[in-house]
N, CA, C and O atoms as a GROMACS GRO file, in nm:
protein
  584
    1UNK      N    1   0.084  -0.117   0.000
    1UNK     CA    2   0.000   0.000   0.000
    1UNK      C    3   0.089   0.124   0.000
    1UNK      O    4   0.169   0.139   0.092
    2UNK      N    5   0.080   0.204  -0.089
    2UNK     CA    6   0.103   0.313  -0.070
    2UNK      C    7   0.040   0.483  -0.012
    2UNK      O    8  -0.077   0.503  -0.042
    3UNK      N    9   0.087   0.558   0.038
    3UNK     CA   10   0.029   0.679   0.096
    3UNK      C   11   0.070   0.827   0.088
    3UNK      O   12   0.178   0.866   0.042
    4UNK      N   13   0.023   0.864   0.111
    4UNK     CA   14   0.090   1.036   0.117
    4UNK      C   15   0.082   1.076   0.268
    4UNK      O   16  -0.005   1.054   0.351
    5UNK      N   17   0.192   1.137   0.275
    5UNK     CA   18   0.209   1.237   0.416
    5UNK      C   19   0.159   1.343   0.383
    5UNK      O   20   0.200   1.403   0.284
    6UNK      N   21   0.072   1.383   0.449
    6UNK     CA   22  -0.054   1.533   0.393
    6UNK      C   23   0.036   1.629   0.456
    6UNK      O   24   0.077   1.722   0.386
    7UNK      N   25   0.088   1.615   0.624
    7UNK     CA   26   0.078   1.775   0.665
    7UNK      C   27   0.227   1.839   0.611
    7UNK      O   28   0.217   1.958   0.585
    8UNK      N   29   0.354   1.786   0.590
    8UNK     CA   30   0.471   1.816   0.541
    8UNK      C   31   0.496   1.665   0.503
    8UNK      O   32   0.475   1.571   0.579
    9UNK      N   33   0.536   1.658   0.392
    9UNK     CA   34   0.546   1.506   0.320
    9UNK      C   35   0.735   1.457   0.315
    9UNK      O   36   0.840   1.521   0.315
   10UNK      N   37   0.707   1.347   0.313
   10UNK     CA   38   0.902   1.319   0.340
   10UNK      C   39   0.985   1.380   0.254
   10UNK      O   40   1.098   1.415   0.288
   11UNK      N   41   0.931   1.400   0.114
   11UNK     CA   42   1.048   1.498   0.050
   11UNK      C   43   1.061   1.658   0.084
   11UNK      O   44   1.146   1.743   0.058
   12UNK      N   45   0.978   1.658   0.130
   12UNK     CA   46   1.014   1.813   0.150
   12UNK      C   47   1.037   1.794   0.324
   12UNK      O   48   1.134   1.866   0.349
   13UNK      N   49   0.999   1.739   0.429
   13UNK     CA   50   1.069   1.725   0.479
   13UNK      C   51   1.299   1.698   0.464
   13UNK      O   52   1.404   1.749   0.504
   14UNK      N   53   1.263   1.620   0.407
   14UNK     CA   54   1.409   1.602   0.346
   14UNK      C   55   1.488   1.737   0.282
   14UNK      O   56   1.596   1.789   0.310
   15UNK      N   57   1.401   1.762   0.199
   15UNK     CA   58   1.480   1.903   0.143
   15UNK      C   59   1.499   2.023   0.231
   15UNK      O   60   1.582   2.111   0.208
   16UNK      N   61   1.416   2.020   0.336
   16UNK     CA   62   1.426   2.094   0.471
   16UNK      C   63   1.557   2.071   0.492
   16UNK      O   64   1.645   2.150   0.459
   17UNK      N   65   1.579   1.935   0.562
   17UNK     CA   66   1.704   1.927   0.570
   17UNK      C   67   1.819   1.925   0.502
   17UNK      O   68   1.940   1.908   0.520
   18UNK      N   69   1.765   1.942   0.442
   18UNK     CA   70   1.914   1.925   0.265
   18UNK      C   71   1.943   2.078   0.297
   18UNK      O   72   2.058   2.105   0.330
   19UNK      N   73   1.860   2.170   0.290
   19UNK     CA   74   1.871   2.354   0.249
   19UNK      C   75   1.885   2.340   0.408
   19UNK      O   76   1.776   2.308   0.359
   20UNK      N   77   1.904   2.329   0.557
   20UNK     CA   78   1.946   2.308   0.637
   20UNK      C   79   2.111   2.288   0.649
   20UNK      O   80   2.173   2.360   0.728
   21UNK      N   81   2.163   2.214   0.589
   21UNK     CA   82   2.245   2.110   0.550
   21UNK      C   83   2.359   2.215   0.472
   21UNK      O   84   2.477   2.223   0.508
   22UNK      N   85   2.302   2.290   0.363
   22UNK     CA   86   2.335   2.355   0.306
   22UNK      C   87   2.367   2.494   0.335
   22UNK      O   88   2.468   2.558   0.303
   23UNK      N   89   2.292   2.520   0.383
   23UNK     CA   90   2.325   2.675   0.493
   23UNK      C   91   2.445   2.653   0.617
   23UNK      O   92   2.524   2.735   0.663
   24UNK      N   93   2.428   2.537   0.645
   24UNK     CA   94   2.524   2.505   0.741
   24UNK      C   95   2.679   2.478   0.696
   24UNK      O   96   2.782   2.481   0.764
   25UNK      N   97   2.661   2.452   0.560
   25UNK     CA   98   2.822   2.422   0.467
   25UNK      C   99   2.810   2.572   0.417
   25UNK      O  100   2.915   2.594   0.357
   26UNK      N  101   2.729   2.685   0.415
   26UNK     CA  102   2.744   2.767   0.321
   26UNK      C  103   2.760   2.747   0.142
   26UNK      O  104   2.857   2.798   0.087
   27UNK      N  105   2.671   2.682   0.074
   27UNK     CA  106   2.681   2.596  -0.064
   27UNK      C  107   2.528   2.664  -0.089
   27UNK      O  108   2.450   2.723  -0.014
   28UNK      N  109   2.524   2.637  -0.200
   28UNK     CA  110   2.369   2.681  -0.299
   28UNK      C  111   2.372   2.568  -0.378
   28UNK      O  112   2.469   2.491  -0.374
   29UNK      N  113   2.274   2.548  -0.451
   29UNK     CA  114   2.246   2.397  -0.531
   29UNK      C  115   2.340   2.429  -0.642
   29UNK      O  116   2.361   2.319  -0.694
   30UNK      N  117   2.415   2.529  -0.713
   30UNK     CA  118   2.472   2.496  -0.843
   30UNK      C  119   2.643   2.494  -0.740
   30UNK      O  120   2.749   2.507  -0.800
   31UNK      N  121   2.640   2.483  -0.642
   31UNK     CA  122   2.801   2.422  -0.582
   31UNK      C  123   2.759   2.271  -0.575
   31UNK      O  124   2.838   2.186  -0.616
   32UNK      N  125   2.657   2.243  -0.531
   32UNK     CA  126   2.641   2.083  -0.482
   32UNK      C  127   2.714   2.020  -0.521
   32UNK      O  128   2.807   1.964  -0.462
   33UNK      N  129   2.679   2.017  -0.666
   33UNK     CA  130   2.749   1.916  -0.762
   33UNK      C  131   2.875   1.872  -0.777
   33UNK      O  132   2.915   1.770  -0.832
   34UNK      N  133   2.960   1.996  -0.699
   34UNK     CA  134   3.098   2.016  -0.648
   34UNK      C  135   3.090   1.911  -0.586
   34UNK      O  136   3.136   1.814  -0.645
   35UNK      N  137   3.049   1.895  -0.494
   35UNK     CA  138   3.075   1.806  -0.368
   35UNK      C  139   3.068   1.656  -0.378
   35UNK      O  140   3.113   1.581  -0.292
   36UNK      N  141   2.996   1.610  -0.509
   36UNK     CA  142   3.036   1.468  -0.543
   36UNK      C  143   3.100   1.417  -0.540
   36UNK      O  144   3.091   1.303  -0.494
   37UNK      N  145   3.206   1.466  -0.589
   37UNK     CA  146   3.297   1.398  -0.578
   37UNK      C  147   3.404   1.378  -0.426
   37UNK      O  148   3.514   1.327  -0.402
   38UNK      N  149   3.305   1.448  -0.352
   38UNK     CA  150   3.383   1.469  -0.185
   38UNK      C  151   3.274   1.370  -0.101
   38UNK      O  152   3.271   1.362   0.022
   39UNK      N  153   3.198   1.309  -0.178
   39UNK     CA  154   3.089   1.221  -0.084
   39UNK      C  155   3.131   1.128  -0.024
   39UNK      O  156   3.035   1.059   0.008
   40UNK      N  157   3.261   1.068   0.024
   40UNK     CA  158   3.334   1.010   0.145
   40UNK      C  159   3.311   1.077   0.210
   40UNK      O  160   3.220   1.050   0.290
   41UNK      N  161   3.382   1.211   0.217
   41UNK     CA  162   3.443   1.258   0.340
   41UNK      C  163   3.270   1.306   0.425
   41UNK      O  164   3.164   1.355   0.384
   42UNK      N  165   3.319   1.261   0.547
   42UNK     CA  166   3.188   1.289   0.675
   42UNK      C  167   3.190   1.481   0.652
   42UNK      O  168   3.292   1.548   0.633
   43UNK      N  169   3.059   1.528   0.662
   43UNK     CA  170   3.038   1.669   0.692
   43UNK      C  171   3.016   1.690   0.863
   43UNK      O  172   2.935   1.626   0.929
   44UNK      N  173   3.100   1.787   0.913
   44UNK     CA  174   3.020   1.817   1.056
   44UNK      C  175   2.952   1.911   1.033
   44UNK      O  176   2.974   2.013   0.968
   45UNK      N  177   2.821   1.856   1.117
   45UNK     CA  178   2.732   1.976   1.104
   45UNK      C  179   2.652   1.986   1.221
   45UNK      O  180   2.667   1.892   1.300
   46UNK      N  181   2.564   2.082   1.255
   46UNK     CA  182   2.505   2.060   1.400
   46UNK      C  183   2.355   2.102   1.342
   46UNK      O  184   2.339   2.164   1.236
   47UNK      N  185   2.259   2.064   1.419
   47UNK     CA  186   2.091   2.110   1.386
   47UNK      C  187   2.001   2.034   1.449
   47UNK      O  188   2.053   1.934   1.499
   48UNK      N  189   1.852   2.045   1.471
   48UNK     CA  190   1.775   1.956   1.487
   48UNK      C  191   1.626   2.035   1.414
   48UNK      O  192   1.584   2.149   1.390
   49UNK      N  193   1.588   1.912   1.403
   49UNK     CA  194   1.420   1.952   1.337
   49UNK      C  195   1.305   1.908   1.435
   49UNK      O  196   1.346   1.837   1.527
   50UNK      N  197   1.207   1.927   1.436
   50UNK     CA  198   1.073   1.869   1.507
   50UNK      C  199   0.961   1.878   1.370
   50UNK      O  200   0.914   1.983   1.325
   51UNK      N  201   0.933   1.732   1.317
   51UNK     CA  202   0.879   1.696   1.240
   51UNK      C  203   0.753   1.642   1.255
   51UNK      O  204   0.764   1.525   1.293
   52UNK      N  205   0.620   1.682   1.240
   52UNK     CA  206   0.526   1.620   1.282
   52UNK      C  207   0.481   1.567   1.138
   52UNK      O  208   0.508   1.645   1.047
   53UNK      N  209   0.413   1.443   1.098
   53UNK     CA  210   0.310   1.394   0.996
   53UNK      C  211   0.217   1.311   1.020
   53UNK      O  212   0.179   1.252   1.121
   54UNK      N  213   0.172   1.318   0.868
   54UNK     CA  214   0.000   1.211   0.895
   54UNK      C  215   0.018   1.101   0.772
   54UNK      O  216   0.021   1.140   0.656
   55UNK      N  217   0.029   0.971   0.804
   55UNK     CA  218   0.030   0.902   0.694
   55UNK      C  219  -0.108   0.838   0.664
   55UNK      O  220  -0.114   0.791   0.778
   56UNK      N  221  -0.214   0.801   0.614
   56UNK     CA  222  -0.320   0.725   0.532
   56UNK      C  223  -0.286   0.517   0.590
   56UNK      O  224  -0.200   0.429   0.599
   57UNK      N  225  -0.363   0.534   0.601
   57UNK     CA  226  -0.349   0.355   0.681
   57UNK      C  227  -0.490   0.300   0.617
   57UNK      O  228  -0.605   0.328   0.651
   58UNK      N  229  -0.453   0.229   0.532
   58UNK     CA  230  -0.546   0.142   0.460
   58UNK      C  231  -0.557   0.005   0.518
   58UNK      O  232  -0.449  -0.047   0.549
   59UNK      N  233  -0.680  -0.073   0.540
   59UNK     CA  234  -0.681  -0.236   0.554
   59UNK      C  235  -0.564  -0.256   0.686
   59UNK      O  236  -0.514  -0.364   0.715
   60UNK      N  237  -0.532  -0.114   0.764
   60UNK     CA  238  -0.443  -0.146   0.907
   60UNK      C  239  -0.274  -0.154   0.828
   60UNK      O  240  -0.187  -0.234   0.861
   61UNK      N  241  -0.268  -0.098   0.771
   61UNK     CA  242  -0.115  -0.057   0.690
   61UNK      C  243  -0.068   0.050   0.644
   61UNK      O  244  -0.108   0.090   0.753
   62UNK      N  245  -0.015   0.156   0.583
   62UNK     CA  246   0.081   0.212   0.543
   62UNK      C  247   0.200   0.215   0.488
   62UNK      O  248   0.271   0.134   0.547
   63UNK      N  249   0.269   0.279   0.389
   63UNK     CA  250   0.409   0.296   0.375
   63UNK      C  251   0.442   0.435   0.295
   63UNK      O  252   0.343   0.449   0.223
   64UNK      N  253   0.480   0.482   0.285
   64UNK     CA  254   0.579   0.622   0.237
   64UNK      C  255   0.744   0.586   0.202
   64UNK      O  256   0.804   0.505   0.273
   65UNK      N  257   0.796   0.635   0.115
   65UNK     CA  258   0.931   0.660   0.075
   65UNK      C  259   0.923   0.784   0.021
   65UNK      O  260   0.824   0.845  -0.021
   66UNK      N  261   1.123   0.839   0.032
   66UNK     CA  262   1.147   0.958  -0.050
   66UNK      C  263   1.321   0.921  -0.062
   66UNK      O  264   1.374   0.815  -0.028
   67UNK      N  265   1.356   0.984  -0.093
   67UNK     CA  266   1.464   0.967  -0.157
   67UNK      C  267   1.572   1.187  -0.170
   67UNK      O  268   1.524   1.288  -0.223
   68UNK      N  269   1.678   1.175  -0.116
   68UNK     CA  270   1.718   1.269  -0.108
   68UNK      C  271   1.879   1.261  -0.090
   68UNK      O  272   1.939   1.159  -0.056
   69UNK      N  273   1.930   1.368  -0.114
   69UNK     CA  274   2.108   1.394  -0.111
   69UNK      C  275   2.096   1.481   0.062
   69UNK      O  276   2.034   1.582   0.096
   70UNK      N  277   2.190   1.385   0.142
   70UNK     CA  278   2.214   1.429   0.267
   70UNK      C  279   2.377   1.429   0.325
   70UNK      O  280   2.422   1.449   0.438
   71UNK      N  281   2.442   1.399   0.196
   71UNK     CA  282   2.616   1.445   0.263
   71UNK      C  283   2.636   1.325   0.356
   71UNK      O  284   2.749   1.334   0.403
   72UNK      N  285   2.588   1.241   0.393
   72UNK     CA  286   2.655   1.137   0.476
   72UNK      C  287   2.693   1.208   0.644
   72UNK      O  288   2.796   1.239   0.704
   73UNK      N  289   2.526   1.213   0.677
   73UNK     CA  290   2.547   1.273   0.802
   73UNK      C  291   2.479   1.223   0.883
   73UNK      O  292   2.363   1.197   0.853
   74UNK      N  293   2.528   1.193   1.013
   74UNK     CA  294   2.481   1.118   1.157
   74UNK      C  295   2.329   1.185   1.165
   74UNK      O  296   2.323   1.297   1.115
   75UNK      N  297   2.187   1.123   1.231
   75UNK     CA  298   2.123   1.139   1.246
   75UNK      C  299   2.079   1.048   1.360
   75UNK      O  300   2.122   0.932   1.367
   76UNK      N  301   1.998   1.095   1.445
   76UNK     CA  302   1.994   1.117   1.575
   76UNK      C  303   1.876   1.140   1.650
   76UNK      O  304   1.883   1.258   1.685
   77UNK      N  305   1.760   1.084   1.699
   77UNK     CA  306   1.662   1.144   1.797
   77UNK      C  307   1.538   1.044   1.837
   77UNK      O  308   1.538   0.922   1.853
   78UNK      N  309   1.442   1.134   1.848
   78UNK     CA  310   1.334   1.016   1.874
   78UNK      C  311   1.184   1.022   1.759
   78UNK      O  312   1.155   1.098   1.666
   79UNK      N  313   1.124   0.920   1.812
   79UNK     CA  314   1.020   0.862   1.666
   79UNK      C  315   0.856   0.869   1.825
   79UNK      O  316   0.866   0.827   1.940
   80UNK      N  317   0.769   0.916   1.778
   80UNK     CA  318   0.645   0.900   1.876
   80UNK      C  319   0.522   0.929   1.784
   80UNK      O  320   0.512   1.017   1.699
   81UNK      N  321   0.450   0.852   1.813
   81UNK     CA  322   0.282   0.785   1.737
   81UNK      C  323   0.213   0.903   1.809
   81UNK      O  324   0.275   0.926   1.913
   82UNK      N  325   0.116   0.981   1.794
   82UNK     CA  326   0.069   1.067   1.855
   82UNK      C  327  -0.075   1.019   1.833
   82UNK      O  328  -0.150   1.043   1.927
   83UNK      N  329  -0.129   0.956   1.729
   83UNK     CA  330  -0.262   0.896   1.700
   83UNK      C  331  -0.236   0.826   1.603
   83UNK      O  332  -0.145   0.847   1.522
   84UNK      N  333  -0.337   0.708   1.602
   84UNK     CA  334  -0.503   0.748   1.722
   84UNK      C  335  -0.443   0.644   1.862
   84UNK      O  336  -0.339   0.579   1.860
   85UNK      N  337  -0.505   0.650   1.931
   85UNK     CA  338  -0.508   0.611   2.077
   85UNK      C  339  -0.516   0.466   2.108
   85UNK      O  340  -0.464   0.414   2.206
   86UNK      N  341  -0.591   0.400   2.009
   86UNK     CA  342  -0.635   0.254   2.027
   86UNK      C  343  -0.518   0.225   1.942
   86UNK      O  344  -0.461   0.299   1.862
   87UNK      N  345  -0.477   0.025   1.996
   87UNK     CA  346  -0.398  -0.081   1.917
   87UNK      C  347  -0.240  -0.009   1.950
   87UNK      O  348  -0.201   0.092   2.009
   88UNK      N  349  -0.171  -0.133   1.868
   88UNK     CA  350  -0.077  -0.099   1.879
   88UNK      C  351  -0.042  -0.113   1.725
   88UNK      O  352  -0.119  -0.148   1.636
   89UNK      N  353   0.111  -0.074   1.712
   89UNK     CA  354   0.216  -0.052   1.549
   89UNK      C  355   0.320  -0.136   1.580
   89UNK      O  356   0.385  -0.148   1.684
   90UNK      N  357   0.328  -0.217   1.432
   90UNK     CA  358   0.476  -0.259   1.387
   90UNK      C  359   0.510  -0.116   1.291
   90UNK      O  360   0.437  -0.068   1.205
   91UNK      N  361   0.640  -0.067   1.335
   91UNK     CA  362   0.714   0.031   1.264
   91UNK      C  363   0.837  -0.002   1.214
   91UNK      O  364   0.918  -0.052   1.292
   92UNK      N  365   0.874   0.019   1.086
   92UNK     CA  366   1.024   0.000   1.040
   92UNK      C  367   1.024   0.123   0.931
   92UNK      O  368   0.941   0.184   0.864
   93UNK      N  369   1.168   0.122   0.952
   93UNK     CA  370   1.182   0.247   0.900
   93UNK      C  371   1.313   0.201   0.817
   93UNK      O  372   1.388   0.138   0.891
   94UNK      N  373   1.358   0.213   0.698
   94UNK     CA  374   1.463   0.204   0.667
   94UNK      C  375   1.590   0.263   0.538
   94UNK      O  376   1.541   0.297   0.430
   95UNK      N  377   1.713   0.271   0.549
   95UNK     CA  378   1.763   0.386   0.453
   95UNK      C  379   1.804   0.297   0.334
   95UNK      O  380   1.926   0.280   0.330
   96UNK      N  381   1.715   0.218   0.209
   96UNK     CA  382   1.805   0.152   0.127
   96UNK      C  383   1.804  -0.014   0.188
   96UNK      O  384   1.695  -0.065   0.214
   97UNK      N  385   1.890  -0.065   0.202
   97UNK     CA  386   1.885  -0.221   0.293
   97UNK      C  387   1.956  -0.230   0.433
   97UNK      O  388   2.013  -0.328   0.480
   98UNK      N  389   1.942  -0.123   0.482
   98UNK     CA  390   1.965  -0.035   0.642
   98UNK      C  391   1.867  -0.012   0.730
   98UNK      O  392   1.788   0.075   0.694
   99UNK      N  393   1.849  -0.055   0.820
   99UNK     CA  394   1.716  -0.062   0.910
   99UNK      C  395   1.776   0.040   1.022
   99UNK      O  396   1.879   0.029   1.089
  100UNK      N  397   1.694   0.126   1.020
  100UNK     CA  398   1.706   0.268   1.084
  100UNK      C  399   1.603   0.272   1.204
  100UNK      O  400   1.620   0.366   1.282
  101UNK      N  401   1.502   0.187   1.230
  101UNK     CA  402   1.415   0.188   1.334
  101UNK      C  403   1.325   0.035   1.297
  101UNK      O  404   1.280   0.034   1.183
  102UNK      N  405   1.306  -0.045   1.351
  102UNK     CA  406   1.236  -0.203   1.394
  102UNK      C  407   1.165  -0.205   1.506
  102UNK      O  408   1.232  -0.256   1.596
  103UNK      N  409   1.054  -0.171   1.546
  103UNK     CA  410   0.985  -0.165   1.663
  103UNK      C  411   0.840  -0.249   1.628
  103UNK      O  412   0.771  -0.207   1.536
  104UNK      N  413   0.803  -0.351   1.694
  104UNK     CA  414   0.657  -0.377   1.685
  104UNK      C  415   0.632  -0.354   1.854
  104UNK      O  416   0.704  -0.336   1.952
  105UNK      N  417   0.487  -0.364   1.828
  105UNK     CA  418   0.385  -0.349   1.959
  105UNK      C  419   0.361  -0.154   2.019
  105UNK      O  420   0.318  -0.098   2.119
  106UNK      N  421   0.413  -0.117   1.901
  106UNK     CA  422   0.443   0.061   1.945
  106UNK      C  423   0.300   0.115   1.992
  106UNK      O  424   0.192   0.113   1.933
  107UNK      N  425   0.335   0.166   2.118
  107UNK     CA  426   0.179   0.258   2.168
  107UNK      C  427   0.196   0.391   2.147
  107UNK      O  428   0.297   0.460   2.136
  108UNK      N  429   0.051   0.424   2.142
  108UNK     CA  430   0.064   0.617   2.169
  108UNK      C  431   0.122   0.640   2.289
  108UNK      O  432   0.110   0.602   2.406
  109UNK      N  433   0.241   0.769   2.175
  109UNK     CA  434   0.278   0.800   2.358
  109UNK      C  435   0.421   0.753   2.352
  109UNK      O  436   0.499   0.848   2.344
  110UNK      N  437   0.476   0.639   2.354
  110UNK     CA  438   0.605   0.551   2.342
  110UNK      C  439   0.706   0.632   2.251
  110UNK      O  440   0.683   0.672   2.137
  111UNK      N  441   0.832   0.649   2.331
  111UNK     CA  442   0.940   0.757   2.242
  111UNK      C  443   1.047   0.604   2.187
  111UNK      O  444   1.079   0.502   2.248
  112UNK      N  445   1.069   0.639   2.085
  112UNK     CA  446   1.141   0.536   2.006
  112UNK      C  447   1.290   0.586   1.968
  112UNK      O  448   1.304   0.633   1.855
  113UNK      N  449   1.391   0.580   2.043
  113UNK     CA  450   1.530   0.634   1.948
  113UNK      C  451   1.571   0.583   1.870
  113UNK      O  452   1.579   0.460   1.870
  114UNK      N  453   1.613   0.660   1.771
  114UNK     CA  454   1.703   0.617   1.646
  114UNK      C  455   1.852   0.703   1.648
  114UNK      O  456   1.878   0.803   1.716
  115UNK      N  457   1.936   0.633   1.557
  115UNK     CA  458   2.044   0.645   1.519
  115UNK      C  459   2.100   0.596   1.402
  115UNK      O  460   2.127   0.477   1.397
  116UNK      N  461   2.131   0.703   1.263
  116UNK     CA  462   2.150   0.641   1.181
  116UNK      C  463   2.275   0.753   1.122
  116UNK      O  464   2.260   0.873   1.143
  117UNK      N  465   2.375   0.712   1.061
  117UNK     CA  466   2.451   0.740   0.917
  117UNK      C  467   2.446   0.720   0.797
  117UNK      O  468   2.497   0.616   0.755
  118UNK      N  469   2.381   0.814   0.703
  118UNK     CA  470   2.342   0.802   0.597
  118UNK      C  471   2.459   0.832   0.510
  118UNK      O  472   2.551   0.894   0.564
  119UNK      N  473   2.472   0.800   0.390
  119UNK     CA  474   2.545   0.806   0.309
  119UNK      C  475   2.549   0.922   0.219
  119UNK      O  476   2.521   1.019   0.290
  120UNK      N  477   2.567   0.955   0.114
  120UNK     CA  478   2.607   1.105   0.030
  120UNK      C  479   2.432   1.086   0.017
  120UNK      O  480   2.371   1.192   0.032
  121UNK      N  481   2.358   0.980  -0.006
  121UNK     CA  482   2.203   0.997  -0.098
  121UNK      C  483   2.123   0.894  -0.006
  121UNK      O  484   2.145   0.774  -0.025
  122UNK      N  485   2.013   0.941   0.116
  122UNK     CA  486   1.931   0.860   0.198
  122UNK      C  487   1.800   0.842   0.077
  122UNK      O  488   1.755   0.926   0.000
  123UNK      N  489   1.764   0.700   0.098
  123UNK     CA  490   1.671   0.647   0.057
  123UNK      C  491   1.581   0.610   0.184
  123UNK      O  492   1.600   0.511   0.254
  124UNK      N  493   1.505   0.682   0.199
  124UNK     CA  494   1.403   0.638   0.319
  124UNK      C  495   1.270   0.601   0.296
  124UNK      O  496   1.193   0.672   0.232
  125UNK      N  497   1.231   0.460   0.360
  125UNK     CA  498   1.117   0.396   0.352
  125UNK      C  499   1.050   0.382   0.509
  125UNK      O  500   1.109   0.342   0.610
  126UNK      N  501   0.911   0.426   0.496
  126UNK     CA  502   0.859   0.383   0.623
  126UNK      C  503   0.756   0.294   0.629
  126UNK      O  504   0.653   0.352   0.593
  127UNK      N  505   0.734   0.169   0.660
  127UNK     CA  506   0.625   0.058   0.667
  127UNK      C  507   0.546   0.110   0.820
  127UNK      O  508   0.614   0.170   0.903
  128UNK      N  509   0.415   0.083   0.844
  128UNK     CA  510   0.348   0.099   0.918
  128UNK      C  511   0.254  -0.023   0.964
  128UNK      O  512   0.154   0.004   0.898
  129UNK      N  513   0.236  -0.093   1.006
  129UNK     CA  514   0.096  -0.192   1.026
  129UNK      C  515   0.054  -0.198   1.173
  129UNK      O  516   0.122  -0.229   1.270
  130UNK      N  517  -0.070  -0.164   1.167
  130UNK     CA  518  -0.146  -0.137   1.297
  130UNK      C  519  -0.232  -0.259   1.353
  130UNK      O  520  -0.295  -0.341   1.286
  131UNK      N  521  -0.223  -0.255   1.445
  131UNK     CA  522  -0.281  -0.383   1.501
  131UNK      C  523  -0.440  -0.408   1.467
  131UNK      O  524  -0.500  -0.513   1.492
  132UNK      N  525  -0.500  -0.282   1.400
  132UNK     CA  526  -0.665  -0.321   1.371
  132UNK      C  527  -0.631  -0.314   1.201
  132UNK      O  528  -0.556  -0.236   1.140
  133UNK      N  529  -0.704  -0.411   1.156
  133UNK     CA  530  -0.764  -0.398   1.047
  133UNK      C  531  -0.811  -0.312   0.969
  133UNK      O  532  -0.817  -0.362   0.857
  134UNK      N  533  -0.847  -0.210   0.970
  134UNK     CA  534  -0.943  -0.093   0.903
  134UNK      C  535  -0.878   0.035   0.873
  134UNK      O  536  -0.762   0.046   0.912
  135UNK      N  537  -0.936   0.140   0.807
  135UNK     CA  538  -0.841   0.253   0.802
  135UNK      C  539  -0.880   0.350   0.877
  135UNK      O  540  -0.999   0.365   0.904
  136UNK      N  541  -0.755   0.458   0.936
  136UNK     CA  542  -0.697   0.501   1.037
  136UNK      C  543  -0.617   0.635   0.966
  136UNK      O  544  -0.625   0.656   0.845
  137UNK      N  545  -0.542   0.718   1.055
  137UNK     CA  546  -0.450   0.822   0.978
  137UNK      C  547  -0.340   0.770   1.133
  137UNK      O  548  -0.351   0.737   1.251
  138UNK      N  549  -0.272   0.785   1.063
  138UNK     CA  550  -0.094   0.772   1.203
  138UNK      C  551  -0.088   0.870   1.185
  138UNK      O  552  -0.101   0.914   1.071
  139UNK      N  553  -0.068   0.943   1.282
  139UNK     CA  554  -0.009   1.066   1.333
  139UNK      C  555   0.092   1.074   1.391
  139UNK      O  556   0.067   1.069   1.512
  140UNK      N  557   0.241   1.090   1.366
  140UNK     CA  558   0.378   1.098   1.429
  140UNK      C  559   0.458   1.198   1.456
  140UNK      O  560   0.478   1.280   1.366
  141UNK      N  561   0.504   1.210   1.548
  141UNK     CA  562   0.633   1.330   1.543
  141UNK      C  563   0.778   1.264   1.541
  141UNK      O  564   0.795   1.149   1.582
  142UNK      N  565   0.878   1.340   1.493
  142UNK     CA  566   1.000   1.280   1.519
  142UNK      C  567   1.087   1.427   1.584
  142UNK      O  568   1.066   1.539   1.538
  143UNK      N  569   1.181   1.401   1.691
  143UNK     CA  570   1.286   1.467   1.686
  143UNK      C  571   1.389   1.420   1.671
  143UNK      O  572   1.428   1.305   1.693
  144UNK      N  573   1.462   1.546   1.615
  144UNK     CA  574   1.605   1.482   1.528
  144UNK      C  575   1.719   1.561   1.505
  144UNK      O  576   1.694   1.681   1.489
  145UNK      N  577   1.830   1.530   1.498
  145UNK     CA  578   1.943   1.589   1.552
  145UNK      C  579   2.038   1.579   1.408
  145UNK      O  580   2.036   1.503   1.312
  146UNK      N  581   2.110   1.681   1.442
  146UNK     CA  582   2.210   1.609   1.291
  146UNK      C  583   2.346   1.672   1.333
  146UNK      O  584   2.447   1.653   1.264
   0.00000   0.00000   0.00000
């Protein structure tokens, strides 16, 4: 099943952090391209975001992907279900064939940390399945560190 994140959706979340990312190296998108060829080397950088969304849960499921250029930078914080109130979630989250978060039985409410290093280009997928059957909206926040 696929879905859309209505209230800020993962790519533009992402590009948040990319133009984040970018202000923090001092770069504009026609330097980027520069930097390809520097996609080993680790960037330090410091920041955090507070990300709230809504994903679509069909038949008690979900999933979302996006895909974005992030410099190969540590990421850092926590994952929380904010709705709805009833059942519980299997959550996985992952960058590519990198599992970035594995949690089943998740309640509202429950703070989940993650920790991940992404590479020059994160591929992020999020699976959702809720313990009821029927459709639902997930409501999540994440905080996150970089």
């Amino acid at each position: 099943m696929s879905g859309q994140i209505e209230t800020t959706d993962m790519n533009s979340l992402m590009n948040s952090v990319q133009n984040d990312i970018m202000g923090h190296i001092g770069i504009d998108n026609s330097q980027l391209a520069k930097l390809i060829d520097l996609s080993s080397e680790e960037v330090l950088l410091g920041g955090t975001k507070d990300i709230t969304f809504k994903l679509p849960i069909k038949n008690g499921k979900g999933h979302q992907s996006a895909s974005q250029t992030t410099f190969g930078i540590t990421i850092s914080g926590d994952f929380e279900i904010t709705s709805p109130s009833e059942g519980t979630w299997d959550i996985v989250v992952k960058d590519g064939n990198s599992t970035i978060l594995n949690k089943k039985g998740v309640k509202k409410g429950e703070k989940i940390s993650f920790k991940h290093k992404t590479g020059f280009k994160a591929n992020i997928s999020l699976d959702a399945k809720w313990s009821e059957s029927k459709d639902t909206t997930l409501m999540a926040k994440i905080h996150a560190s970089y």
